[in-house]
DRENZALUM-792255 format. One record per residue: x, y, z of N, C-alpha, C in turn. Coordinates in pm, whole numbers. Example, Ala and Ser with C-alpha at 12.3 -4.5 7.8 and 13.67 -1.06 7.14 Angstrom:
BEGIN
nc1, nc2, nc3, cac1, cac2, cac3, cc1, cc2, cc3
1319, -569, 780, 1230, -450, 780, 1320, -330, 780
1285, -225, 708, 1367, -106, 714, 1290, 3, 787
END
This chain:
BEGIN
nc1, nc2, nc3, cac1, cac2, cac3, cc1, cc2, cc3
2278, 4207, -2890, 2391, 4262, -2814, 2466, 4150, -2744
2570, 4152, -2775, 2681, 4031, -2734, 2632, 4049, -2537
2640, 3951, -2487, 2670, 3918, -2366, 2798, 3974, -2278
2842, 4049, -2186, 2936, 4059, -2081, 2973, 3949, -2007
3119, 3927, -2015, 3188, 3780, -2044, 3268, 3814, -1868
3239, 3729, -1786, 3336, 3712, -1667, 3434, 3570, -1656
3500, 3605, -1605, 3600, 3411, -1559, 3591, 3467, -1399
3564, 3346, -1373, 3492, 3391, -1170, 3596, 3198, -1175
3689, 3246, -1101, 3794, 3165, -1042, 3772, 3161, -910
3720, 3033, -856, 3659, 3048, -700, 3630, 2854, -698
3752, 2826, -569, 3788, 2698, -568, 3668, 2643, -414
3584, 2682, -347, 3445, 2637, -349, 3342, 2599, -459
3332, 2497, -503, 3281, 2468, -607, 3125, 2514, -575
3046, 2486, -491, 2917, 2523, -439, 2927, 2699, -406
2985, 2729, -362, 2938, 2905, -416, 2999, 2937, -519
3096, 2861, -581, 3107, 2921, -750, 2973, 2911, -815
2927, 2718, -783, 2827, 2725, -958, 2702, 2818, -843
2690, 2850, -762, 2613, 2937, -691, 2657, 3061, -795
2753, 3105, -771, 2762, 3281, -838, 2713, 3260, -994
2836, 3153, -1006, 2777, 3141, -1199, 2609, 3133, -1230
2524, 3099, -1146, 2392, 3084, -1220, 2385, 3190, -1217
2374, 3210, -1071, 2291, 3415, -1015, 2371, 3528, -1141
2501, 3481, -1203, 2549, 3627, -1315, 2471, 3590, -1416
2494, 3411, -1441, 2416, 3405, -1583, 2286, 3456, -1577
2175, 3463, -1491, 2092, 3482, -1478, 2014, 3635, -1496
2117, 3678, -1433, 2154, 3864, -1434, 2228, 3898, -1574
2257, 3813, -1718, 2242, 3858, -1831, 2402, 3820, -1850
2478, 3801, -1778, 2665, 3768, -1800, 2639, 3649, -1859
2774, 3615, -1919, 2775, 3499, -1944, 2935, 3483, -1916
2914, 3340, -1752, 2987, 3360, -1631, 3066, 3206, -1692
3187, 3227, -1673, 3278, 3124, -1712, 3307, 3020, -1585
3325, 2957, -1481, 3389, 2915, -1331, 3509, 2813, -1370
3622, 2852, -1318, 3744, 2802, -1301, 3792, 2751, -1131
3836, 2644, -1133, 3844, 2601, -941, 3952, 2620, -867
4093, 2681, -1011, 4206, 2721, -918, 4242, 2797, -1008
4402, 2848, -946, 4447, 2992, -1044, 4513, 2966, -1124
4567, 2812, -1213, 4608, 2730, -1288, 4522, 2819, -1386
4401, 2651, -1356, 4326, 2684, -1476, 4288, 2796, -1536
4271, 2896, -1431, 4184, 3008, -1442, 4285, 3095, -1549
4410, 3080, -1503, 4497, 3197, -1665, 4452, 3086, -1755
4442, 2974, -1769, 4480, 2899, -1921, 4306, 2941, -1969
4237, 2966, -1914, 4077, 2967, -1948, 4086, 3174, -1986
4198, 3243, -1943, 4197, 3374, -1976, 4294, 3392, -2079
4397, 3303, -2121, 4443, 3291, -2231, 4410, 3258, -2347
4290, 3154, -2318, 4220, 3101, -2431, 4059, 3194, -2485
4032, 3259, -2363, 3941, 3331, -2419, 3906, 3489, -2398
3838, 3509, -2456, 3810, 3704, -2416, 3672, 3729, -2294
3770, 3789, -2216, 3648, 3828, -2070, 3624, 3988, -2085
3555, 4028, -2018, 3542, 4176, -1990, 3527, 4203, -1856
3538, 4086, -1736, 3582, 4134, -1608, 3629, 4013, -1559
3704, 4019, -1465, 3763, 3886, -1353, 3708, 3872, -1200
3624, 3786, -1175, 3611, 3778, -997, 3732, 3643, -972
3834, 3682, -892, 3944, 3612, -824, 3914, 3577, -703
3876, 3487, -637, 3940, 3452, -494, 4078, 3456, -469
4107, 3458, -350, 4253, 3531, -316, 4346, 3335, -279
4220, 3247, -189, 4292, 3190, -111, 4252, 3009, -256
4362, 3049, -367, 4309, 2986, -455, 4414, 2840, -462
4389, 2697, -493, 4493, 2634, -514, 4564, 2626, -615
4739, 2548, -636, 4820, 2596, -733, 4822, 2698, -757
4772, 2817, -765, 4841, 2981, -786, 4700, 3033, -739
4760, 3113, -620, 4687, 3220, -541, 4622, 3312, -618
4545, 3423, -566, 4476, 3469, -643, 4538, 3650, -670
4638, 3654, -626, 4734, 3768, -628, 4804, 3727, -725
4882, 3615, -741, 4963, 3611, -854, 4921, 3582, -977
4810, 3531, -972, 4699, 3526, -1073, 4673, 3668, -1172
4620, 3772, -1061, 4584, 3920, -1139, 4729, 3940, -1147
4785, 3927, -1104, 4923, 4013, -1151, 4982, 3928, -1311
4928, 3834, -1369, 4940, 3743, -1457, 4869, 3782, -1565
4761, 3806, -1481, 4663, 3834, -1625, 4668, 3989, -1616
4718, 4106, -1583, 4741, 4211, -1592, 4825, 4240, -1679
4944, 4185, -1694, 5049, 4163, -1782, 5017, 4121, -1952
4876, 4069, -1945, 4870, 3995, -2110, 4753, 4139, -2107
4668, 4170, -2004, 4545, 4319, -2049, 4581, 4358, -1893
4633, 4503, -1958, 4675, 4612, -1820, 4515, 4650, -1771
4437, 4665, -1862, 4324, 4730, -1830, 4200, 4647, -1827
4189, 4540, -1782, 4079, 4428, -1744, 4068, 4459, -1556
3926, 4469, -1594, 3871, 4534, -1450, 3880, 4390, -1353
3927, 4392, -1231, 3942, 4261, -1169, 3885, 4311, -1022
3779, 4186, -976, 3725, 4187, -843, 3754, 4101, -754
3859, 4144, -619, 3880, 3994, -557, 3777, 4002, -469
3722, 3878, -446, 3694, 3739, -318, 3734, 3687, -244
3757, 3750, -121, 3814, 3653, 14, 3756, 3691, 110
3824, 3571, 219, 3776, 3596, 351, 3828, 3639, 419
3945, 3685, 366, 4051, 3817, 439, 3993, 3925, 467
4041, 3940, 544, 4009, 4163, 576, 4112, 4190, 632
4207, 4155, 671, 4287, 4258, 696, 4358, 4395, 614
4399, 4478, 656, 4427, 4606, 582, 4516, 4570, 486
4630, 4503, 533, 4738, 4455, 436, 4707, 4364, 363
4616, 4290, 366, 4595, 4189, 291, 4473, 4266, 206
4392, 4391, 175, 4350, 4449, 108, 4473, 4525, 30
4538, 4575, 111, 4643, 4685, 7, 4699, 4570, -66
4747, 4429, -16, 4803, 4344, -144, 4720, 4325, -217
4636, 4350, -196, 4515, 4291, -299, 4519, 4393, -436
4538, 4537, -390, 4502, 4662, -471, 4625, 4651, -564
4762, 4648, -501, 4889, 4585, -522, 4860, 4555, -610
4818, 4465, -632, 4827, 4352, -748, 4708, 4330, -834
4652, 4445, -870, 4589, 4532, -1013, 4450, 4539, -959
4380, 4488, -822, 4240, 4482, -789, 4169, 4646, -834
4058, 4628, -890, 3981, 4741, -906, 3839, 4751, -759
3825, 4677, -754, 3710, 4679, -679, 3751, 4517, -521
3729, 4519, -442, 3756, 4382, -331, 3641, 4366, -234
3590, 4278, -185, 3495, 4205, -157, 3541, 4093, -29
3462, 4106, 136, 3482, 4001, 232, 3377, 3926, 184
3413, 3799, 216, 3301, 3687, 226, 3276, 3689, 393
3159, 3700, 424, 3020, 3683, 313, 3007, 3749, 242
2891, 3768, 123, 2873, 3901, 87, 2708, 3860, 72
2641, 3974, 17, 2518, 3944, -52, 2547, 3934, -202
2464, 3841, -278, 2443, 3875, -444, 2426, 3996, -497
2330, 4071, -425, 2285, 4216, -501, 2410, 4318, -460
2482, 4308, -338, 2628, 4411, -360, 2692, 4349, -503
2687, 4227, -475, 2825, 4180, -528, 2790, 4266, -744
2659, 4204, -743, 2607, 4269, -890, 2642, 4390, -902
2589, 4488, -767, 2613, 4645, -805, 2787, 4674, -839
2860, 4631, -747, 3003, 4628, -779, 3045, 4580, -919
2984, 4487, -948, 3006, 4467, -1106, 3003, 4555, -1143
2853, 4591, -1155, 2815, 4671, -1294, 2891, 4858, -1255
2922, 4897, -1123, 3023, 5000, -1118, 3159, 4985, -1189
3227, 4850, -1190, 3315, 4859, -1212, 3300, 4849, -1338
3251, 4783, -1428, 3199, 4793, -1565, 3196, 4911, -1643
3114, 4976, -1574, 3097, 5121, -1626, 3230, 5221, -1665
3310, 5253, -1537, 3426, 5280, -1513, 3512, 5259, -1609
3540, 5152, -1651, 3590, 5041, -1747, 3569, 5105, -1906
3414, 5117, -1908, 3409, 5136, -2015, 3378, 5308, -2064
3384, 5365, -1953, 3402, 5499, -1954, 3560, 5570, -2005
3654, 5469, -1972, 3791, 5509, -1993, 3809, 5449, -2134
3709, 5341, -2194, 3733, 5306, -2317, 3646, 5396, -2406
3602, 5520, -2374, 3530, 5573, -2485, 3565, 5666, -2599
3707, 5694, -2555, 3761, 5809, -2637, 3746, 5746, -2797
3692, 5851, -2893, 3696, 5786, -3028, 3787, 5890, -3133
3865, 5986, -3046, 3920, 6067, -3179, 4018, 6075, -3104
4192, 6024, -3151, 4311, 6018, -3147, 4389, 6118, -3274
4493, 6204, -3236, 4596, 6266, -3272, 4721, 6201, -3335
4723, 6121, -3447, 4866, 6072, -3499, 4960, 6167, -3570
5025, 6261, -3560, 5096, 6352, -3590, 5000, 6432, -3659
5029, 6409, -3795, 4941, 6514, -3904, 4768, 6422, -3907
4812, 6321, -3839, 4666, 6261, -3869, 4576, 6293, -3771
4415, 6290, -3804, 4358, 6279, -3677, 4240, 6151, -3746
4227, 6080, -3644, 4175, 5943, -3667, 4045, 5964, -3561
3928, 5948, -3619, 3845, 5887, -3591, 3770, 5785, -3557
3786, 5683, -3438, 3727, 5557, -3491, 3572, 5563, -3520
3512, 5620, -3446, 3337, 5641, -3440, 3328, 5672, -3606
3352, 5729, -3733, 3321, 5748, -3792, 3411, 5650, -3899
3521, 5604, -3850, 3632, 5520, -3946, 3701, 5603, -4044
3753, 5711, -4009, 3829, 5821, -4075, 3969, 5877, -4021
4072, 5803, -4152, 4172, 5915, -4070, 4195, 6061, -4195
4226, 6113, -4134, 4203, 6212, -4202, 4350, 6324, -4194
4407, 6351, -4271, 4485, 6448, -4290, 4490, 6636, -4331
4533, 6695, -4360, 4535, 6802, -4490, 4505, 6791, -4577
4571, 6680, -4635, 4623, 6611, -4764, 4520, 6524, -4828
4462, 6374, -4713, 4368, 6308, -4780, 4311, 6303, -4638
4180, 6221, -4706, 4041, 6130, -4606, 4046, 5989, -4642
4113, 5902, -4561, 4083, 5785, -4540, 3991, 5687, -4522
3895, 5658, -4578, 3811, 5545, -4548, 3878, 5431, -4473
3833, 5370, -4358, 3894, 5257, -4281, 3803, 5160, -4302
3804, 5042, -4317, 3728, 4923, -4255, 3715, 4925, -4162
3599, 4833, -4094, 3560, 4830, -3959, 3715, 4779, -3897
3727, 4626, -3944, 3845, 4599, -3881, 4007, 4693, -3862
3996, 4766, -3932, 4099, 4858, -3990, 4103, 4914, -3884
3960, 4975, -3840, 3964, 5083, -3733, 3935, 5045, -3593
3890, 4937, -3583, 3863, 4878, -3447, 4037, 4816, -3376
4150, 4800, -3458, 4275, 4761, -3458, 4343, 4881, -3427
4355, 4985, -3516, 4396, 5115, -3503, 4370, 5151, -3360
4219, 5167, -3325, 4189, 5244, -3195, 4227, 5161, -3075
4265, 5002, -3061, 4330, 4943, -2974, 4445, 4990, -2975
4561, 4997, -3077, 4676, 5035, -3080, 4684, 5211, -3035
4615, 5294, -3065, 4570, 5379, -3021, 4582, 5407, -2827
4488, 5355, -2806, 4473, 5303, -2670, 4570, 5262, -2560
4676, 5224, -2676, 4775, 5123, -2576, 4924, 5209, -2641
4938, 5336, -2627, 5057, 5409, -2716, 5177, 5378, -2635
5292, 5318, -2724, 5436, 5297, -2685, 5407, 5205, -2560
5327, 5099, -2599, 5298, 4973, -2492, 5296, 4871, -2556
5372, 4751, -2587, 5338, 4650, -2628, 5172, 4622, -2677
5116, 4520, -2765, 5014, 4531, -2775, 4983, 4343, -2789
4929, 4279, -2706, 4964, 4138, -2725, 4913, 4119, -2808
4934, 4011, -2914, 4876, 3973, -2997, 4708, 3872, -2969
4716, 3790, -2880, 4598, 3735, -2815, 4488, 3838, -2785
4576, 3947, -2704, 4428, 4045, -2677, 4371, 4107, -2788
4434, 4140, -2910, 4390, 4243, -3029, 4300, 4105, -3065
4341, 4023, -3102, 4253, 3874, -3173, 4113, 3865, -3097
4124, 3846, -2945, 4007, 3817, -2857, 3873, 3922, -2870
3982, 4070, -2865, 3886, 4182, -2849, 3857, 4217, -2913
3885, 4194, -3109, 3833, 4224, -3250, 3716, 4107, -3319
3848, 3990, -3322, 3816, 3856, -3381, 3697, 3781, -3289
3782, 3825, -3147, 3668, 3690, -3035, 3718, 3534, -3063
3867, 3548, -3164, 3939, 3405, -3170, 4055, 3452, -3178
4145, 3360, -3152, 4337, 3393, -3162, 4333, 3265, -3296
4259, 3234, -3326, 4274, 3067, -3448, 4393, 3140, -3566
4399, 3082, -3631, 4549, 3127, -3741, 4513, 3212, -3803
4408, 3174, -3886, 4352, 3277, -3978, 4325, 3407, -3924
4272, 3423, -3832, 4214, 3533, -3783, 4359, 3618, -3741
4467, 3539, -3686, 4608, 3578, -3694, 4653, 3619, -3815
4671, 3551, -3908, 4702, 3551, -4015, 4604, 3685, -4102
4486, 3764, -4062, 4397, 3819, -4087, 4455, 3958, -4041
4512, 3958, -3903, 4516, 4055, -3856, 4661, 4141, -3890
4727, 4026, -3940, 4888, 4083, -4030, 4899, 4185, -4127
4772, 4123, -4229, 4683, 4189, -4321, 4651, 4317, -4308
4568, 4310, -4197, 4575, 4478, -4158, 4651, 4564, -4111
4721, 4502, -4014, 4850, 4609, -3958, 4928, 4658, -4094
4971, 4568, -4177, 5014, 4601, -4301, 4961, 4710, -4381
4859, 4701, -4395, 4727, 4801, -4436, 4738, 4958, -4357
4730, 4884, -4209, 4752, 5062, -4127, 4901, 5092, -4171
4961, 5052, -4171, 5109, 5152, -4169, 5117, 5168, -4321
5071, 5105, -4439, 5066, 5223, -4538, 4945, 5323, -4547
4868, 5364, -4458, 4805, 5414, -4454, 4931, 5537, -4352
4959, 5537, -4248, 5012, 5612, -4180, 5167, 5645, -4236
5219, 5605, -4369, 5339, 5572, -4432, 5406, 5707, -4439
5351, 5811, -4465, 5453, 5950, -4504, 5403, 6068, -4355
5408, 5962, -4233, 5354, 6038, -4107, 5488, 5955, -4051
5634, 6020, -4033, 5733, 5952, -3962, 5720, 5950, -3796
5653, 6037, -3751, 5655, 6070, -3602, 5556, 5969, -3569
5504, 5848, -3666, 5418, 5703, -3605, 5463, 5578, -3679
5486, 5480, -3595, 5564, 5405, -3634, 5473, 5287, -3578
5449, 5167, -3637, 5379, 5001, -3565, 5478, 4915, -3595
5551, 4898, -3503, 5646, 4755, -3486, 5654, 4662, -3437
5664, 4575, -3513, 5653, 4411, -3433, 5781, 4376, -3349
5643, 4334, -3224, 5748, 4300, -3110, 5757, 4120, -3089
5880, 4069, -3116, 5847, 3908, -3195, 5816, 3804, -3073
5751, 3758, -3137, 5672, 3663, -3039, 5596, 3711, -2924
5548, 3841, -2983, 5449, 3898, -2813, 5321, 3975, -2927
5361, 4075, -3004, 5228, 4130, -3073, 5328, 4245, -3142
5265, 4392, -3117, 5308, 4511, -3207, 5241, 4657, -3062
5366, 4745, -3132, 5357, 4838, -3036, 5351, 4974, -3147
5273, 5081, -3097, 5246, 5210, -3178, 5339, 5287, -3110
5425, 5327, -3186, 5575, 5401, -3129, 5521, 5569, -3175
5506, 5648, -3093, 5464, 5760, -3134, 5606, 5858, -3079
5714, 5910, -3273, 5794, 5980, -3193, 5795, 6104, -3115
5661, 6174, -3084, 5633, 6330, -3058, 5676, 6258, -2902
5646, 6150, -2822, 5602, 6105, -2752, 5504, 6165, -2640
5425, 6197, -2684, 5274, 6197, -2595, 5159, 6106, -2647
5047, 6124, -2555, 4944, 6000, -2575, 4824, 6080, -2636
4728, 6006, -2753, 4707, 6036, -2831, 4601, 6105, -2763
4536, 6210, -2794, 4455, 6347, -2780, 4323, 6325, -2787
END
C-alpha cells in the first residue's frame, strides 16, 4: 500500500525535521520545505495527499501559498501552523482554503489525530464510484460505462482519468494533477500517454452530445456536461 504523501512547509528548521521524523515514523512519507517559494515548486513537482503550512513563512507567506496551491487542486486537504490565534487571523486562515488550523505549541498526538480526521473527510468525499453521463452511466469501481445500447470495458487508466474528470465537472482539470494522481509523474511520456486516453474517452462518449472533454490550452481539459448538473 503506497504511503500518504505530505509537503509540511515550516521555516523552523528544528521543529520541521522534528515533525518530518515523528510523520515518517507514524507511516507518511513527509516531504519539509523552509519557505513558501520552495514549498509550491516542491507541490508542483510532486503529488501530496495533504499540506501542513505555517502561516509566518519567508518569501511567500503561508496564506498565499494555500491560496496557490488551491488553484492547481481545489480539493487538497490543507493544515495551517502558527503562532497566531487571533480570530481574524484564523478566519484568514479558513479564507484561504484551510481545512483544519493549529496554535503552536501543539502536541504530536493532536497534531496526528487532525491529520488522520482530515484525511478521512478527504477521502470520504472522494468515494463516489458511479457517475451519470447523459445516456451513460459509468462505473469506475467496476470500469464500465455502460449504456442501452452497449457495455464498455475501460482500462484501468481509462477509468481512473474518466472518474477524475468526473469529479471535477465543468472545472478545468490541470494537467499536472491528472499526471501526479494517475501516473505519480508529469514526465512527457506519461503526458504524451495521457492524450492517448482522453482521445480514447471521447470516442467512447462520441454519440452522447450532452458530454463534451475539451482542451483547455496550456492548462489541461475540462468535462463540459450540457444537461449542466453534477454527475449523480
Amino acid at each position: 500500500m503506497n504511503k500518504e504523501r505530505i509537503l509540511l512547509v515550516e521555516d523552523d528548521i528544528n521543529l520541521g525535521s522534528l515533525l518530518r521524523e515523528y510523520l515518517n515514523a507514524k507511516g507518511f512519507e513527509c516531504t519539509l520545505e523552509p519557505d513558501g517559494e520552495k514549498g509550491f515548486r516542491a507541490f508542483k513537482r510532486d503529488y501530496y495527499d495533504l499540506c501542513l503550512l505555517d502561516i509566518m513563512l519567508p518569501v511567500k507567506d503561508g496564506y498565499t501559498l494555500a491560496r496557490e496551491i488551491r488553484i492547481l487542486n481545489p480539493e487538497i486537504p490543507i493544515i495551517f501552523l502558527t503562532a497566531k490565534s487571533m480570530n481574524k487571523d484564523v478566519l484568514e486562515g479558513f479564507h484561504a482554503g484551510a481545512d483544519d488550523y493549529m496554535t503552536k505549541p501543539f502536541s504530536m498526538e493532536e497534531l496526528l489525530l487532525r491529520i488522520e480526521a482530515v484525511l478521512r473527510r478527504s477521502s470520504k468525499a472522494n468515494q463516489q464510484e458511479v457517475f451519470v453521463l447523459g445516456k451513460y452511466l459509468f462505473d469506475s469501481n467496476k470500469q464500465l460505462l455502460t449504456s442501452p445500447d452497449q457495455t464498455v470495458n475501460l482500462t484501468t487508466k481509462e477509468s481512473e482519468l474518466l472518474k477524475i474528470l468526473c469529479q471535477h465537472p465543468n472545472q478545468i482539470l490541470e494537467r499536472n494533477l491528472a499526471l501526479k494522481s494517475i501516473w505519480k509523474d508529469d514526465n512527457y511520456f506519461n503526458a504524451r500517454s495521457m492524450d492517448v486516453y482522453i482521445t480514447k474517452i471521447r470516442k467512447h462518449l462520441a454519440d452522447e452530445p450532452q458530454i463534451q472533454i475539451i482542451n483547455i490550452h496550456g492548462k489541461g481539459y475540462k468535462l463540459i456536461r450540457g444537461d449542466g448538473s453534477n454527475p449523480a
